[in-house]
SEZA-233367 format. One record per residue (C-alpha): x, y, z. Coordinates in steps of 0.5 Angstrom, whole numbers, padded with zeros to 4 digits, always signed. Layout:
N
XYZ;...
This chain:
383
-0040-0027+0011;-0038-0030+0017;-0041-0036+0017;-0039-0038+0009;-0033-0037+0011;-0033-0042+0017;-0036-0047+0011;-0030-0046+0007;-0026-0049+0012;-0030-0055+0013;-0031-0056+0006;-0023-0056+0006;-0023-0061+0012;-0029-0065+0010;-0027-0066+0002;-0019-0065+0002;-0017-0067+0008;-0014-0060+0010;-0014-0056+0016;-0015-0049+0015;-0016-0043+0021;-0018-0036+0018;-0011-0034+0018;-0007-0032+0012;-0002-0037+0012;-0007-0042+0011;-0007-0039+0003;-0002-0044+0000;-0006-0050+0003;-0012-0046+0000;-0009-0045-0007;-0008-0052-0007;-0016-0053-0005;-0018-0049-0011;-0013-0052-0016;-0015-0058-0015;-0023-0056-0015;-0021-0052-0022;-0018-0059-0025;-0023-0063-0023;-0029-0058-0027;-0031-0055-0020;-0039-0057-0020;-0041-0052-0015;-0036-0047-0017;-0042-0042-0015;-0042-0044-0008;-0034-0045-0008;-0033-0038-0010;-0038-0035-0004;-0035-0040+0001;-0028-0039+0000;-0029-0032-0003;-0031-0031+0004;-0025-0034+0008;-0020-0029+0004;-0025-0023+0005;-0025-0025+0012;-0018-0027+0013;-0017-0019+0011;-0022-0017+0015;-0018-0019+0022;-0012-0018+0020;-0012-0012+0015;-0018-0008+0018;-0021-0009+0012;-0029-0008+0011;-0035-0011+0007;-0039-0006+0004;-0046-0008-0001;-0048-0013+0004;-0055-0012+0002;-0054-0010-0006;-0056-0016-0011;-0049-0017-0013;-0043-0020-0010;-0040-0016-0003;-0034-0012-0004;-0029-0011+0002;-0025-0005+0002;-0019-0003+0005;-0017+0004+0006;-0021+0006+0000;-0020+0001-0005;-0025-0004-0006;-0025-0012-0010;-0030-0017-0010;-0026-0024-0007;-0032-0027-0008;-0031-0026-0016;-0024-0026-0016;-0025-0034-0013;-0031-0035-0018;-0026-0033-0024;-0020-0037-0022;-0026-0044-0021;-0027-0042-0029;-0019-0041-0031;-0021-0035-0034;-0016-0032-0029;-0010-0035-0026;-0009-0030-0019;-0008-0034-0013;-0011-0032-0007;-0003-0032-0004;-0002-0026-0009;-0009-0023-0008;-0008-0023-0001;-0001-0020-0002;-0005-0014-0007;-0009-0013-0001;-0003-0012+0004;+0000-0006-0001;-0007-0003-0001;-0007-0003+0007;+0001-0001+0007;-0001+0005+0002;-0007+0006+0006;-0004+0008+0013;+0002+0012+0009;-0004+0016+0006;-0004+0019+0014;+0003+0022+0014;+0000+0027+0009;-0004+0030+0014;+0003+0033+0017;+0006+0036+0010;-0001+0039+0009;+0000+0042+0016;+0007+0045+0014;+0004+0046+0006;-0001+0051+0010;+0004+0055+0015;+0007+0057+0008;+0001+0058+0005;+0000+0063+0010;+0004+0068+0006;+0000+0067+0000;-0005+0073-0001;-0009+0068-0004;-0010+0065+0002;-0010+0069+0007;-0010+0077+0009;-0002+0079+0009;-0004+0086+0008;-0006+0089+0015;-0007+0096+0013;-0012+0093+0006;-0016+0089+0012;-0016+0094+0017;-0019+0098+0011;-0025+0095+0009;-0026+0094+0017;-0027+0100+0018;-0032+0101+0012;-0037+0095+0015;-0042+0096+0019;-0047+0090+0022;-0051+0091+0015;-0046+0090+0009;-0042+0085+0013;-0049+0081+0013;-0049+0082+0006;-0043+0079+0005;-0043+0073+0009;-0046+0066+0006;-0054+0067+0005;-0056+0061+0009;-0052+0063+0015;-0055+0070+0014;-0062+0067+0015;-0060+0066+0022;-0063+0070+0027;-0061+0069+0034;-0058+0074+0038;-0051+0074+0038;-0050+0066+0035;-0044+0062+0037;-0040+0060+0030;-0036+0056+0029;-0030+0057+0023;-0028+0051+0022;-0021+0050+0018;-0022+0058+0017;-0016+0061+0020;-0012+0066+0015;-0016+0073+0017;-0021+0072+0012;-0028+0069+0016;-0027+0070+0022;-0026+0078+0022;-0031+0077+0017;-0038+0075+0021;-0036+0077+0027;-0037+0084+0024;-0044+0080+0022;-0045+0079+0029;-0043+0072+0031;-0039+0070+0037;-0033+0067+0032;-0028+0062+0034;-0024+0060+0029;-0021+0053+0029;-0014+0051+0024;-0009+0047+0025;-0003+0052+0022;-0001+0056+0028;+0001+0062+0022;-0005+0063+0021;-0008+0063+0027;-0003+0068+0029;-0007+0072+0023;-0013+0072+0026;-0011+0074+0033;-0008+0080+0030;-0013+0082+0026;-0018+0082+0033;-0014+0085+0037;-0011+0091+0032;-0020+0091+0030;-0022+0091+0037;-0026+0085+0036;-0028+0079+0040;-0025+0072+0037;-0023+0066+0040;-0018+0062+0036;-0016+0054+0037;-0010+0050+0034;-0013+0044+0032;-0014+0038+0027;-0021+0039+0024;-0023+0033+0026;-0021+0033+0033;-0025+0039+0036;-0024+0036+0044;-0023+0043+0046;-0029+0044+0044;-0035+0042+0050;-0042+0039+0047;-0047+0043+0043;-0043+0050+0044;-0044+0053+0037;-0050+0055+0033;-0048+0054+0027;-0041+0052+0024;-0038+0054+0017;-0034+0050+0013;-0030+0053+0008;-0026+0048+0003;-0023+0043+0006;-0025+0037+0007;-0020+0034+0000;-0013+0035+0006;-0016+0030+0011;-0017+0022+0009;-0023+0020+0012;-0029+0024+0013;-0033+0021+0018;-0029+0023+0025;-0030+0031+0021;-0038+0030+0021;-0039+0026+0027;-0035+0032+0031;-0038+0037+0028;-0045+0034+0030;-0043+0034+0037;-0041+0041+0038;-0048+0043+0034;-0053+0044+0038;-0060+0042+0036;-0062+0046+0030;-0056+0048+0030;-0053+0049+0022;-0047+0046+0019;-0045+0050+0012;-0039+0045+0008;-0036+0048+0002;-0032+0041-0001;-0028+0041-0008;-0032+0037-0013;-0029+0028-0014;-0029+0030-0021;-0025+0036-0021;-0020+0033-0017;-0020+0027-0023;-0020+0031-0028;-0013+0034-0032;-0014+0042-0032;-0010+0042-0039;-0015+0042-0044;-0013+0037-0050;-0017+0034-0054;-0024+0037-0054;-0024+0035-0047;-0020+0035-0040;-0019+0027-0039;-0020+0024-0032;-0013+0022-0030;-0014+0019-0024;-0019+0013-0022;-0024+0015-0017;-0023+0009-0012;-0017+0007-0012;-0012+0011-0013;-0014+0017-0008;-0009+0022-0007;-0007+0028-0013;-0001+0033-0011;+0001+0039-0015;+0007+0038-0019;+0009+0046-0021;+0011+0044-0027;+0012+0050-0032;+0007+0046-0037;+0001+0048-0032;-0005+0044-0032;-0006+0043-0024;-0007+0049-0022;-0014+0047-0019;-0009+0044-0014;-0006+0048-0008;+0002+0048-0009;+0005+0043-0004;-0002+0040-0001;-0004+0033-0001;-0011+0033-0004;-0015+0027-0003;-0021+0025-0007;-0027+0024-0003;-0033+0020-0007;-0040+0024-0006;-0042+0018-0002;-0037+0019+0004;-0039+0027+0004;-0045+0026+0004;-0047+0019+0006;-0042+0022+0011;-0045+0028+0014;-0052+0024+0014;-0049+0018+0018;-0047+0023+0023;-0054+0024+0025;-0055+0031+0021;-0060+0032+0016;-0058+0036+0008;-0063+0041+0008;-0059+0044+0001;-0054+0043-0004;-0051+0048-0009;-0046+0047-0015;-0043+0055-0014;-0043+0057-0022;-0036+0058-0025;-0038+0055-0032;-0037+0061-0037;-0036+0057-0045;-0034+0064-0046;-0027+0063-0042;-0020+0062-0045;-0020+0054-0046;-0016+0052-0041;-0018+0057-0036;-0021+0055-0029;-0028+0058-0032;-0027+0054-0038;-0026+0047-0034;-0032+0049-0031;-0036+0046-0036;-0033+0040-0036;-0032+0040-0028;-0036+0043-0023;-0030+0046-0018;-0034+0046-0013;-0041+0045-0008;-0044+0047-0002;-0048+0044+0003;-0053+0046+0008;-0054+0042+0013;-0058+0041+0021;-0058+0039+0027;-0066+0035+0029;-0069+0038+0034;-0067+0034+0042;
């Protein structure tokens, strides 16, 4: 893209007698470029929209972080930004037509509030940390009655807690496997396998519920190690030290995916065996109010990539954890994510939730319409 870029600017030196750098204060210059070609009837519009559809690309490329993606696909490529994708090259084509009146100016101007509204999404990660520690409360979420957790401890045996746990992770037989909850605080998980025989360490970044599970060790007499940590940052953790690692939804509070999958490689040792639970895009797209004969996508999959919950008294986002910030992860970026970090997907499941029976409106409902969830297995090759 490069190169059909650099041919812009000697089509604008060598045709208009313009000097134009891959810099955006260049675009005036460039807009006066296009302009000119479209009234003349622009002969070789094709070959004008890739070169100079290429120099807007690139010129967001240096200094916008943006990225081309589709570079191999029949159609023109894409240039993302953050989330968001366009094709210059089709912007540039359709304004040589005149079928579209858009500078490049007010283009470049667009891909700046993507950038702008990109980095802003990053500040959510802090008020998802905050909506948990509050979260941490909640009986849905966590165990707050420590007499009702210490008496279902006291009724496991090794058996019924292997019964209880993911059967993928039940399929494991070494002695003593090192497990790694990740994003797992609250009393639930951990307590949970280390009665099935794992060595757990429990990694969240709300420190009340950690505090939950340190509790919850220490009152059961079991070992756990905790780690306050951002699950996409495990540097606490040494290389290949865990045997299996189970993800529990999660993955919709962080922006990006592929620092996650790429630290949860490096801590699974070979063969080692990644369990994610992840909330469906579709169920995050779509409304939770029945209207209509159907629930209606209301939020774009590209794009647009947060929902919040708005806790009105009209329902319908009951799918949404109160006072989180969920981002809508394409299955691409989940599962393209967990193979580009050199983990294998050796299992896929939609977990069943659909009941036609339910009252319309109700979770299980919806679920005929949206999938809530999936899970996937994944591993480690072999050294």
């Amino acid at each position: 893209m490069r190169q059909f870029a650099e041919a812009a600017i000697v089509h604008a030196r060598e045709v208009h007698g313009s000097a134009i750098t891959l810099h955006h204060q260049a675009l005036d210059t460039v807009d006066r470029i296009l302009a000119a070609e479209r009234q003349a009837g622009a002969s070789e519009r094709g070959s004008l929209a890739l070169c100079y559809g290429s120099w807007l690309g690139e010129v967001a490329v240096t200094e916008l972080e943006g990225r081309w993606v589709g570079l191999h696909e029949p159609h023109p490529p894409r240039l993302a930004i953050g989330r968001s994708l366009c094709s210059p090259i089709e912007a540039v084509d359709r304004l040589l037509a005149g079928v579209d009146e858009t500078s490049l100016t007010q283009r470049f101007a667009q891909l700046t509030e993507w950038r702008a509204e990109h980095d802003q999404q990053h500040h959510a990660v802090e008020q998802n940390r905050e909506a948990w520690q509050q979260l941490a409360g909640d009986p849905g979420f966590a165990q707050v009655s420590m007499d009702d957790t210490m008496h279902c401890a006291t009724h496991w045996d090794r058996d019924s807690a292997l019964a209880a746990i993911d059967p993928w992770l039940a399929e494991r037989s070494l002695n003593q496997p090192k497990l790694l909850c990740l994003a797992a605080g609250g009393g639930t998980h951990g307590l949970l396998h280390a009665m099935a025989g794992f060595d757990v360490t429990v990694v969240d970044f709300s420190e009340r519920m950690l505090e939950i599970d340190r509790q919850l060790a220490q009152q059961c007499n079991i070992h756990m190690e905790t780690l306050q940590a951002s699950m996409d940052d495990l540097s606490g953790l040494a290389d290949q030290s865990f045997d299996c690692v189970l993800q529990p939804v999660s993955t919709c509070y962080l922006p990006e995916l592929d620092g996650l999958f790429a630290e949860v490689a490096r801590v699974l040792r070979p063969r080692g065996m990644y369990i994610s639970q992840h909330k469906h895009p579709v169920s995050l797209q779509a409304s939770g109010r029945y209207d209509h004969g159907g629930y209606q996508l209301l939020h774009a999959a590209i794009g647009e990539t947060t929902v919040t919950r708005d806790g009105s008294s009209s329902g319908g986002d009951s799918h949404l954890e109160a006072g989180t910030v969920e981002f809508i992860h394409s299955l691409e970026a989940i599962l393209g994510g967990i193979c580009r970090s050199g983990l294998t997907i050796t299992a896929f499941e939609e977990p069943c939730r659909a009941d036609r029976w339910a009252p319309v409106g109700s979770p299980a409902h919806r679920a005929c319409f949206a999938p809530p969830y999936f899970k996937v297995k994944a591993t480690k090759p072999p050294a």
